[in-house]
C-alpha positions in Angstrom: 38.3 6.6 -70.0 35.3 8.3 -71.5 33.8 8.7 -68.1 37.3 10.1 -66.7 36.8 12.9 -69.6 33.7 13.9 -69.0 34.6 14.7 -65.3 37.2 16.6 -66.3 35.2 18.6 -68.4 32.3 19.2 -65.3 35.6 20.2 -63.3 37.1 22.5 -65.8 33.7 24.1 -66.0 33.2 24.6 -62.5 36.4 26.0 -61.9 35.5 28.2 -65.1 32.6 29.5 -63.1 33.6 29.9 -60.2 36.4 32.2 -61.5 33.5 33.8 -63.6 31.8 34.3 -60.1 34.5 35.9 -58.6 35.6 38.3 -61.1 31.9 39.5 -60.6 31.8 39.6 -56.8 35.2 41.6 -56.5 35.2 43.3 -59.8 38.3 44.3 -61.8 39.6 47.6 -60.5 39.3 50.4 -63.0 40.9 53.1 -61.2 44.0 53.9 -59.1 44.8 57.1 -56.9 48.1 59.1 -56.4 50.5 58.0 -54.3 50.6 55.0 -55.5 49.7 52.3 -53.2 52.8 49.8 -53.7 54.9 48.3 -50.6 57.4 51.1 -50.2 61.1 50.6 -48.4 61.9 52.3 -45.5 65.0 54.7 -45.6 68.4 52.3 -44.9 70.5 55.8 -44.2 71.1 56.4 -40.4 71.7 59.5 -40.3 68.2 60.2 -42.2 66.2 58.7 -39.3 66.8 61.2 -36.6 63.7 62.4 -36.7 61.9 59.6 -37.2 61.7 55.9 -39.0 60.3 56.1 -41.8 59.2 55.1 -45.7 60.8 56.8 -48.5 61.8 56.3 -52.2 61.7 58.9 -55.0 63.3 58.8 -58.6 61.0 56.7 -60.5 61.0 55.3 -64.0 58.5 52.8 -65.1 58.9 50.9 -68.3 56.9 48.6 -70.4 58.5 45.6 -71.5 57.2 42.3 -72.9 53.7 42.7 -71.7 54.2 43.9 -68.4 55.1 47.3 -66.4 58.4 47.6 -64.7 58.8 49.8 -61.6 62.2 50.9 -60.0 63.1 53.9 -57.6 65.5 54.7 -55.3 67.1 52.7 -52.2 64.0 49.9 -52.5 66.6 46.5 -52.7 64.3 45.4 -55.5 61.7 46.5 -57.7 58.2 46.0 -58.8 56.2 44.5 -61.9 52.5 44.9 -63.1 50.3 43.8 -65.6 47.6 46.3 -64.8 49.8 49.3 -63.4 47.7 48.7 -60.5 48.8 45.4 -59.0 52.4 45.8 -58.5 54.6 42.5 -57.1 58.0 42.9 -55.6 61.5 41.1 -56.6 63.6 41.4 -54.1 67.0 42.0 -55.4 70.5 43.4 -54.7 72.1 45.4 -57.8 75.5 46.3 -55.9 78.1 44.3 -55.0 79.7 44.2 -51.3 82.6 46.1 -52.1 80.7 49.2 -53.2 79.8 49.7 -49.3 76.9 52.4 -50.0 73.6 52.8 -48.4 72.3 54.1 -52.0 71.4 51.0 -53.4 70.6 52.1 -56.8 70.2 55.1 -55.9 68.0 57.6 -59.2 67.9 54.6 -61.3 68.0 54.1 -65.3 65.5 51.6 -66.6 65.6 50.9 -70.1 65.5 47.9 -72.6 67.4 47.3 -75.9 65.6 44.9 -78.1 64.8 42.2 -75.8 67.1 43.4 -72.9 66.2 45.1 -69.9 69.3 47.5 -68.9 69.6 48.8 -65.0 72.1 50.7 -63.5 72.0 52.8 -60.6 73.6 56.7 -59.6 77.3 56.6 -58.5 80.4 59.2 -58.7 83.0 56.3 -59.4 83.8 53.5 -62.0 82.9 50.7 -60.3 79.1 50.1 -60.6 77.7 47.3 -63.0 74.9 47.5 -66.1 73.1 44.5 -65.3 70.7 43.3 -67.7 67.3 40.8 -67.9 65.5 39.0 -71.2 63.1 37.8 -68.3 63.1 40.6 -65.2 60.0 38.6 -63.9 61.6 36.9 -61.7 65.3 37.2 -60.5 67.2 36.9 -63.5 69.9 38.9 -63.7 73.4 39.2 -64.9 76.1 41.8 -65.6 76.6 43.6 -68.9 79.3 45.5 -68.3 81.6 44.6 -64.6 82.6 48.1 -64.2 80.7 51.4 -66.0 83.0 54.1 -66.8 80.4 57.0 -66.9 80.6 57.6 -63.0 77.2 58.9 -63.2 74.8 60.0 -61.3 71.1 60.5 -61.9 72.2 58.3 -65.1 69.9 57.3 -67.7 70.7 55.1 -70.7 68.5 55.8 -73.7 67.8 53.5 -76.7 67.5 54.9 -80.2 65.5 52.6 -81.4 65.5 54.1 -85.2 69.1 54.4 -85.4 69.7 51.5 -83.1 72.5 53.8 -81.0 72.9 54.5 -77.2 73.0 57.3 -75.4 73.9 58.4 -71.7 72.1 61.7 -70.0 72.9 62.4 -66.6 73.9 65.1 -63.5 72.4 66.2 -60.5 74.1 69.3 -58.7 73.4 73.3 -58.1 76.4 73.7 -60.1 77.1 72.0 -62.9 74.6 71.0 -66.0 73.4 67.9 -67.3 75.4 65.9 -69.4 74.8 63.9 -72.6 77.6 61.2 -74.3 77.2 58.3 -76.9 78.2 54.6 -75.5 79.6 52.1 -77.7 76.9 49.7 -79.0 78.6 46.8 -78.1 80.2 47.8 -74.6 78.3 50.1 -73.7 80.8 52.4 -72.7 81.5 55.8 -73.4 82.5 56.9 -76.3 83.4 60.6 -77.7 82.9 64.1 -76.1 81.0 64.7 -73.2 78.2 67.5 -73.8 76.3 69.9 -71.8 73.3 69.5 -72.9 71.1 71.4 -70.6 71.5 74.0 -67.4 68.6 76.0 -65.5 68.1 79.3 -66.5 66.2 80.6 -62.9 66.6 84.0 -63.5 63.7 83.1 -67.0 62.3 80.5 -65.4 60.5 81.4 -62.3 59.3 77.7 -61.5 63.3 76.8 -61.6 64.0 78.8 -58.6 64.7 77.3 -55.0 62.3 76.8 -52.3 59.2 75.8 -51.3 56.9 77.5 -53.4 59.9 78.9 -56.2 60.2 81.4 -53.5 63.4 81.4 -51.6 67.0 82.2 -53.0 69.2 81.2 -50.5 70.5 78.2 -52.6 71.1 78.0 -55.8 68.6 75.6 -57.6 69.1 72.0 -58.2 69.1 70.3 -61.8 68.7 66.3 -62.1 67.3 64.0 -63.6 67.9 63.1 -67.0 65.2 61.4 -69.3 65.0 61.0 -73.1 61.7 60.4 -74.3 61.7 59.9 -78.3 58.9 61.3 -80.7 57.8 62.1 -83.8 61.1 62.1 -84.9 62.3 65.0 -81.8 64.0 64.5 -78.7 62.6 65.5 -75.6 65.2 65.7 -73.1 63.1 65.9 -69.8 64.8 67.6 -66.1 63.8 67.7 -62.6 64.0 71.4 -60.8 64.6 73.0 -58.6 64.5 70.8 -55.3 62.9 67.2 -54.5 62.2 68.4 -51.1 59.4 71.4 -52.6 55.9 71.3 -53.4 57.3 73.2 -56.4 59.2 70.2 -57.8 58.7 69.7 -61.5 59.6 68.4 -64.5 61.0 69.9 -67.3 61.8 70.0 -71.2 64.1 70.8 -74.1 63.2 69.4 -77.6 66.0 69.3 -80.2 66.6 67.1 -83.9 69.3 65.1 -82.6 69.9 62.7 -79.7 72.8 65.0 -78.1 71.0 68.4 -79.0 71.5 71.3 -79.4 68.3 71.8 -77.1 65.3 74.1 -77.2 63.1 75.0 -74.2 59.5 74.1 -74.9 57.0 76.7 -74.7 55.2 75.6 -71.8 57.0 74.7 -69.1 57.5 72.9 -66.6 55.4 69.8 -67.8 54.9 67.9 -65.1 54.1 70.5 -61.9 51.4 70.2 -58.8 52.2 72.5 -56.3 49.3 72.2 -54.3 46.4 69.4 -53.2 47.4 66.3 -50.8 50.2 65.1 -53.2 52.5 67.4 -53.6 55.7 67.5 -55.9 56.0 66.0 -59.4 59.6 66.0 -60.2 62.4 63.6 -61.4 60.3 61.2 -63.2 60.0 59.4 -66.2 57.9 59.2 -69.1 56.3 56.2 -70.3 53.8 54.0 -73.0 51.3 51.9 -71.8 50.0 49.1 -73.4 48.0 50.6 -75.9 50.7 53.5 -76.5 49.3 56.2 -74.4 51.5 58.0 -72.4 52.1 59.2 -68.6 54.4 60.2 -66.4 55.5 58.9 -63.1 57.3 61.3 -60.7 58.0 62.4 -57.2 55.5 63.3 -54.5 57.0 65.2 -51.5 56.1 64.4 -47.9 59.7 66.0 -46.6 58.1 65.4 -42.5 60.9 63.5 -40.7 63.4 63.9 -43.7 63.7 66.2 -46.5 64.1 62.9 -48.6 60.8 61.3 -47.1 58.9 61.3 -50.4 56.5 58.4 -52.6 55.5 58.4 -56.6 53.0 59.7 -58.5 51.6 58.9 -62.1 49.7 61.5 -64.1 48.3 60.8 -67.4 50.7 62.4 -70.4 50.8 63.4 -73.9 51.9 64.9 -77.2 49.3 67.6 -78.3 49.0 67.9 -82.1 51.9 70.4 -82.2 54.6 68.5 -80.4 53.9 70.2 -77.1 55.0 67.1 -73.9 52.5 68.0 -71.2 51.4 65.7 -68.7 47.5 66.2 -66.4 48.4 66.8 -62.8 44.4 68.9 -62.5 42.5 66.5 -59.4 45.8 64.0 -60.0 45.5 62.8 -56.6 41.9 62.2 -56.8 40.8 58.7 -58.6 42.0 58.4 -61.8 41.3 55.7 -64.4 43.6 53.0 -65.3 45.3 52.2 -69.0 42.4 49.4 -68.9 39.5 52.1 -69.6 41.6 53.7 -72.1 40.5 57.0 -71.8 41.6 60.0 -73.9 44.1 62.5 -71.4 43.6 65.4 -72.6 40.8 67.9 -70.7 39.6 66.1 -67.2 38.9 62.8 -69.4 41.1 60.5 -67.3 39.9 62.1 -63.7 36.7 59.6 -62.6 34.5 62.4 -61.5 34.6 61.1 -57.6 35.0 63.8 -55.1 36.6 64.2 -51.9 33.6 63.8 -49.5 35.0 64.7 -45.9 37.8 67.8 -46.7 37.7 69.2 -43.3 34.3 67.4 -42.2 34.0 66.5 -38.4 36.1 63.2 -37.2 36.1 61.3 -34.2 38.7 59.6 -32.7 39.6 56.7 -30.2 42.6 58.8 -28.6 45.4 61.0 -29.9 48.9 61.6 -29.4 50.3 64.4 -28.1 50.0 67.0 -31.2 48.9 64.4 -33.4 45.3 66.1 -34.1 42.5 64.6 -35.4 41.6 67.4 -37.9 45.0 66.2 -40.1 42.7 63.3 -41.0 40.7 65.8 -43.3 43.1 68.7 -43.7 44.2 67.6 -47.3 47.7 68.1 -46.6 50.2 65.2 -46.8 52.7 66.3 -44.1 50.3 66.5 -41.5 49.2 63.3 -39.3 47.0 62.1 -36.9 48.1 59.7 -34.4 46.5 57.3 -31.7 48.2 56.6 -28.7 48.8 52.8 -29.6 48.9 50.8 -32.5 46.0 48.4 -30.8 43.2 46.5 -32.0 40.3 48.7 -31.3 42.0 52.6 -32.6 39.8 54.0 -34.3 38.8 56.9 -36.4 35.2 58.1 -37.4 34.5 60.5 -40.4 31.3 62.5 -40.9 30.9 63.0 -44.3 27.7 66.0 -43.3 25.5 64.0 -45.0 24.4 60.3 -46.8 26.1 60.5 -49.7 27.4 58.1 -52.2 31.0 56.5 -51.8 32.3 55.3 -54.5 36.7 54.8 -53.1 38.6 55.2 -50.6 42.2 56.1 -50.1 44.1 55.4 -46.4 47.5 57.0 -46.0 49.4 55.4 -43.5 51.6 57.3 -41.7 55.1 56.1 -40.1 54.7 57.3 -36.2 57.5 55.5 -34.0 58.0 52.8 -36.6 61.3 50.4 -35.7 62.0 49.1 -39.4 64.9 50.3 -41.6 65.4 49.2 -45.4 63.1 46.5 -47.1 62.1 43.4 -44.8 61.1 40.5 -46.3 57.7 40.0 -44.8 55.6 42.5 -42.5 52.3 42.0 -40.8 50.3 44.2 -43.2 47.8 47.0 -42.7 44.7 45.1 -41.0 41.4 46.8 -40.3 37.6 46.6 -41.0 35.9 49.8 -42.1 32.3 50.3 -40.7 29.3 52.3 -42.5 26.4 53.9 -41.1 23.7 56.5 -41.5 23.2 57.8 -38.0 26.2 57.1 -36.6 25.0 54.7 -34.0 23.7 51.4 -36.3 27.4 49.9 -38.1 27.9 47.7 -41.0 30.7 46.3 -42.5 31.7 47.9 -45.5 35.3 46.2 -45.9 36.5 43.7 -43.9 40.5 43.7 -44.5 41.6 42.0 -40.6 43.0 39.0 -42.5 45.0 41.0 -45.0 48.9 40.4 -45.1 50.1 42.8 -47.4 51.8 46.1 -46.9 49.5 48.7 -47.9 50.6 52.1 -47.2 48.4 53.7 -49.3 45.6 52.0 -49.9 42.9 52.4 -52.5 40.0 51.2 -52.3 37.5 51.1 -55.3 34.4 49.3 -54.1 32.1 47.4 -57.1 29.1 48.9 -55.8 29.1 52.5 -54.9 27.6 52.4 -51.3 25.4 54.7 -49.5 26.3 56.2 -45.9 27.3 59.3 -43.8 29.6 58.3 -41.8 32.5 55.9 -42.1 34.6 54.2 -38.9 38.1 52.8 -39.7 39.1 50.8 -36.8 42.6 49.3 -36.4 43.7 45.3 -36.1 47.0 45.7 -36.4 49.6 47.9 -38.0 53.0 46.3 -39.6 55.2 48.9 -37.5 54.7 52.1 -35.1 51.6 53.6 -33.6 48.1 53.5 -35.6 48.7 56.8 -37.6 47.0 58.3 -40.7 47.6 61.5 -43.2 44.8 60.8 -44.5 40.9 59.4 -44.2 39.9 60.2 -48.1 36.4 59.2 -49.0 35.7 59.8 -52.3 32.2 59.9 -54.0 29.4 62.2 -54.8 27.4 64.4 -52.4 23.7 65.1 -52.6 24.2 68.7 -52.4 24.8 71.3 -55.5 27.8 71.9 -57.0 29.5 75.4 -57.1 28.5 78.1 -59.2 31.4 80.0 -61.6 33.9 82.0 -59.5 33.2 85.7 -60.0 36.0 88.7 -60.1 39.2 86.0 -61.4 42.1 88.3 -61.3 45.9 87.3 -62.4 47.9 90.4 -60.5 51.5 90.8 -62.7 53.7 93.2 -63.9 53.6 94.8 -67.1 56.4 94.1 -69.5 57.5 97.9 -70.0 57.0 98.7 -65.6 59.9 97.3 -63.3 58.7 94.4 -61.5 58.7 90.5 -60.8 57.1 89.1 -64.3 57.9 85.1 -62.7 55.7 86.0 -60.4 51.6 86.2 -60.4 48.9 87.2 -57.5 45.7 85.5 -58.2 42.5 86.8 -56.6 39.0 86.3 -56.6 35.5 86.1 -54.8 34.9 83.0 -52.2 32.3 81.1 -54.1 30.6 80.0 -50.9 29.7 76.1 -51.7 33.2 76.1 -52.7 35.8 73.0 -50.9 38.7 74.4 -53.2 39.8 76.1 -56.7 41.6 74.6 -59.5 43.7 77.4 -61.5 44.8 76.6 -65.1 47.5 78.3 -66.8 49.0 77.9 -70.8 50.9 80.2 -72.8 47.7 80.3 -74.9 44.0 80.2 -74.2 43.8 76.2 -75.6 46.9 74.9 -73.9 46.3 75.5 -70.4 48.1 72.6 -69.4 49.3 73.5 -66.0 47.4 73.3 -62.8 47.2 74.4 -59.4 44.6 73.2 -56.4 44.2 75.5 -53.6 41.7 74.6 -50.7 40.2 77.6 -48.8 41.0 80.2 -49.7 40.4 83.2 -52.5 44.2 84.0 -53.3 47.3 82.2 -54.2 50.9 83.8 -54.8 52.1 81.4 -57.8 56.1 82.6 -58.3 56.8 80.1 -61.4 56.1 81.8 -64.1 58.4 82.5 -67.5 59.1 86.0 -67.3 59.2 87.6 -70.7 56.3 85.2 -72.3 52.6 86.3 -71.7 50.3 84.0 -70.0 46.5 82.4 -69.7 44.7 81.7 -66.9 40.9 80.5 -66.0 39.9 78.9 -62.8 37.1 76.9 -61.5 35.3 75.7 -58.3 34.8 72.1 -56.9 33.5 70.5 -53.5 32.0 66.8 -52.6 28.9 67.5 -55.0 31.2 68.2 -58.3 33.2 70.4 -60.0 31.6 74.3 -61.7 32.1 76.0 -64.3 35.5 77.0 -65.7 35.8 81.3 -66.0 36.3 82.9 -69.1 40.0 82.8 -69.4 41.7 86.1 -68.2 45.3 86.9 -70.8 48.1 88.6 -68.9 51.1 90.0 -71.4 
């Protein structure tokens, strides 16, 4: 018996080590980078796949609940969960029943918990859709709260008073009509009392509320959805999605008021959640959300809009309450790598942004074929919509970027894109993403610098942050097999520091508007200003005072950018600053405009 322990004890210490030698071989990932890299569904609507197969979900909420996060978005037949907010699992799972006959399968969902209850409920116009509800939504364990909801609501999202222990119901989505707000019964959670308007856009103020692309086009009215209550401090911040999810303009919104069902005040700066421009565009219809040490951050709606106006993914920004009550979330280099709740870092400024650059933004690329219009230089172009796409989807593709010079590489980010894909809704199993990525110095001498051609998991977006930054110039991605369609990519994005010098401060920064008292378009603002010549791109900020510029806009290549979503009657503050691969320069003086 005694020599039976002491084996035990040698094996539970070499399995100790071992475990102990792997965490130090792989590393623990400290950083993620937007969009999110989870498995995403592909569309199950028909009659959205004209153009194209293809993967799409939008509407996110993420929760925290009993130690872990909780991921749900639209038409997915499932959701995800994560420890980390980095390593996200999927449960499969249907929440409607046959007779409800819909494509949407939980379509703009509402996430929340009461107590120790995870609530779900999906968007509908009728009666018949169930609250289901989960004390352990780690696996498939599910069962109905209420049979038949009586809101009818769409966009819907049920929100816990935690204080008063009440529940509430926000919801709406139309070009029409305005959100609404009602009280449910605690026990059957259904409605109970008058239905309020709480909120409606006000475009005509609100220049970032108008229609279009870039807030620019006024053939439609704009849209108003999604709901979400965030409580703090005692206020109510009654969160909206404008004015279209197909836009690069696509933000989020807020109105604060005292009491759960308002009246509602428009906060000062607005929208809080915006990023019109860089690879990931669109930040709208989201949620906001604690981590596990009670930060915040906000997940939302990133645009790609190719094949389908509804073709879009997620994206999470770090969030916040400043010291006045002001909700404002950090969307400045959001789509570059950003650290992860585990390196709890402080959101405000650039403190959550990792410092890596993009190394290869329009850089040189080689490529085993293309097709047809497919060009190679959408590897590089920084813009989401735009792919490259081989010929084939067989072993031996490949694509080689020149990153000018031996730099250091410290991530990288493939974005899969869907070319001729043949997969509708959520399979159970796919091939995965396989490939091996290949360094070198001269471009002639290769070595492996990730070998994924065993990997099974769908990985459309995948992030890789190696444990040891490596050293190289160029970088070959070459393809072993792809889960569906032809070997395609939006983007090759290396991310690291060059050896070069950083850019100097932009010189002649000049926000173009009218004046308050002179007829003109106050939502609207014409930025201009020198080329700084080492300069990849600019970052503009803007605030409604010079130590809340909270918003942000990228803008590659060029010296000017049209930005039509101002407030009209409120005076503004702008600065801007330049970045490329070797860093980011000094931020201007910041330039008022009444």
């Amino acid at each position: 018996m005694k020599f039976l322990k002491i084996k035990m004890l040698r094996t539970l210490a070499t399995l100790f080590l071992l475990t102990a030698l792997t965490a130090t071989c792989f590393g623990q990932q400290k950083t993620y980078c937007n969009p999110i890299n989870i498995d995403y569904g592909y569309c199950p609507i028909p009659n959205f796949v004209t153009q194209g197969k293809h993967r799409a979900t939008a509407d996110p909420v993420i929760t925290y609940f009993k130690g872990e996060y909780y991921l749900f978005s639209t038409n997915q037949w499932g959701y995800w969960h994560s420890k980390d907010m980095v390593n996200w699992k999927f449960i499969p799972r249907k929440f409607l029943r046959p007779e409800h006959n819909v494509y949407d399968e939980l379509c703009a969902p509402s996430v929340s918990f009461v107590n120790d209850t995870l609530l779900v409920v999906g968007s509908t116009h009728t009666k018949e859709f169930p609250i289901w509800m989960s004390t352990k939504p780690d696996g498939d364990n599910w069962k109905e709260l209420v049979h038949k909801f009586e809101a009818g609501a769409w966009d819907p999202q049920i929100f816990w008073d935690k204080e008063k222990d009440e529940v509430y119901l926000y919801y709406g989505s139309s070009n029409l009509y305005p959100l609404y707000g009602v009280k449910l019964n605690r026990k059957t959670f259904q409605p109970e009392g008058e239905v309020i308007p709480v909120l409606a856009l006000n475009d005509d103020e609100h220049g970032w509320e108008r229609f279009g692309e870039h807030n620019d086009n006024t053939f439609l009215q704009p849209f108003t959805e999604g709901a979400f209550m965030t409580k703090h401090n005692g206020k109510y911040y009654l969160q909206y999605g404008a004015p279209g999810t197909e836009f690069s303009g696509y933000a989020d919104g807020v109105y604060v008021g005292s009491n759960p069902l308002g009246p509602f005040e428009y906060q000062s700066f607005n929208p809080f959640s915006y990023k019109p421009g860089g690879f990931a565009r669109g930040a709208g219809h989201g949620a906001t959300y604690q981590d596990d040490k009670g930060a915040y951050w906000h997940i939302s709606t990133i645009v790609i809009s190719t094949k389908n106006n509804f073709e879009r993914r997620l994206g999470i920004w770090p969030a916040g309450f400043d010291t006045d009550g002001i909700l404002y979330s950090n969307t400045a280099y959001g789509d570059y790598p950003t650290y992860l709740p585990s390196e709890n870092k402080a959101h405000n400024g650039l403190n959550s942004f990792t410092g890596w650059m993009l190394l290869n933004y329009n850089k040189p690329v080689l490529v085993s074929s293309t097709l047809g219009g497919y060009q190679a230089n959408y590897l590089v172009d920084e813009d989401i919509k735009t792919y490259w796409s081989a010929k084939t989807a067989d072993k031996g593709e490949y694509v080689i970027t020149d990153l000018g010079e031996k730099s250091t590489i410290n991530a990288i980010q493939l974005n899969y894109a869907d070319q001729d894909a043949d997969i509708m809704g959520k399979p159970e199993t796919t091939t995965g993403h396989k490939y091996i990525i290949y360094a070198s110095d001269d471009g002639k001498k290769w070595r492996v610098l990730l070998d994924k051609s065993k990997n099974n998991t769908d990985v459309p977006h995948d992030y890789i942050e190696l444990e040891k930054p490596a050293a190289a110039r160029y970088l070959k991605l070459e393809n072993i097999q792809m889960p569906t369609g032809k070997f395609a990519l939006s983007g090759f994005r290396v991310f690291g520091k060059g050896a070069g010098n950083k850019p100097g401060e932009v010189k002649n920064f000049v926000p173009l508007r009218a004046e308050p008292r002179k007829k003109g378009e106050r939502r609207n603002v014409w930025f201009k200003w020198q080329q700084q010549p080492e300069a990849d791109g600019y970052v503009i900020y803007f605030g409604k005072s010079p130590e809340k510029l909270y918003g942000s806009i990228m803008v590659y290549g060029k010296n000017e950018y049209y930005f039509s979503g101002l407030d009209r009657t409120d005076a503004y503050y702008f600065a801007i600053e330049a970045f490329n691969a070797n860093g980011i320069g000094p931020r201007t003086e910041v330039k008022k405009s009444e």
